[in-house]
C-alpha positions, 0 to 999 in steps of 0.5 A, spaced: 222 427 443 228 424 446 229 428 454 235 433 454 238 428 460 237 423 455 241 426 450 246 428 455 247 421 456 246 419 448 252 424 447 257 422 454 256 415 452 259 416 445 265 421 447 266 415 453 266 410 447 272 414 443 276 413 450 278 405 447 278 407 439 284 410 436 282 416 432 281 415 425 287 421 424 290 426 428 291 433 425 295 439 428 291 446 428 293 453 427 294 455 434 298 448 436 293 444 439 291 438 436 284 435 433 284 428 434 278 425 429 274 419 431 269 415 426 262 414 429 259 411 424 257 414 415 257 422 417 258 421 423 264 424 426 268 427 433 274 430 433 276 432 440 281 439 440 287 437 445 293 441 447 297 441 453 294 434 454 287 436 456 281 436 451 279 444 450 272 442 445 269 437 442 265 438 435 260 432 433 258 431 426 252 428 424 249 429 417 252 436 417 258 440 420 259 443 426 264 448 427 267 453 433 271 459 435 276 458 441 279 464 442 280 467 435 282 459 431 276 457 428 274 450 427 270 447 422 269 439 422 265 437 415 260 431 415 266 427 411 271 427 417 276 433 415 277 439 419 279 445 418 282 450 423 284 458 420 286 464 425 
């Protein structure tokens, strides 16, 4: 069983690794922020939620999608790398 501070790390290391990668996509959602999509690997996305220059969430797939509500926009990212935003 892996350690939650090695998890943290695990998880830290890889958004510190998208910061040198350039997003497979940028997608505009609903509320105007941008989704700034990186590939980690086969199922394996993170798509960073960006407005006014400052990351406001970060969603990671693996194997499954990952979704969120920020403030009323809702957020899903798939397992394939698409991601969809509705208010």
């Amino acid at each position: 069983m892996q350690s939650v501070a090695s998890a943290a790390h695990h998880t830290t290391a890889q958004v510190a690794a998208t910061k040198a990668a350039a997003p497979v996509r940028t997608q505009t959602l609903a509320d105007g922020s941008k989704a700034e999509i990186y590939e980690l690997g086969a199922q394996h996305y993170l798509a960073e939620i960006v407005h006014s220059g400052q990351v406001l969430a970060t969603l990671e797939t693996k194997q499954h999608d990952a979704g969120l509500d920020a403030n009323g926009v809702y957020v899903v990212l798939s397992a394939d790398g698409v991601i969809s935003a509705h208010e």
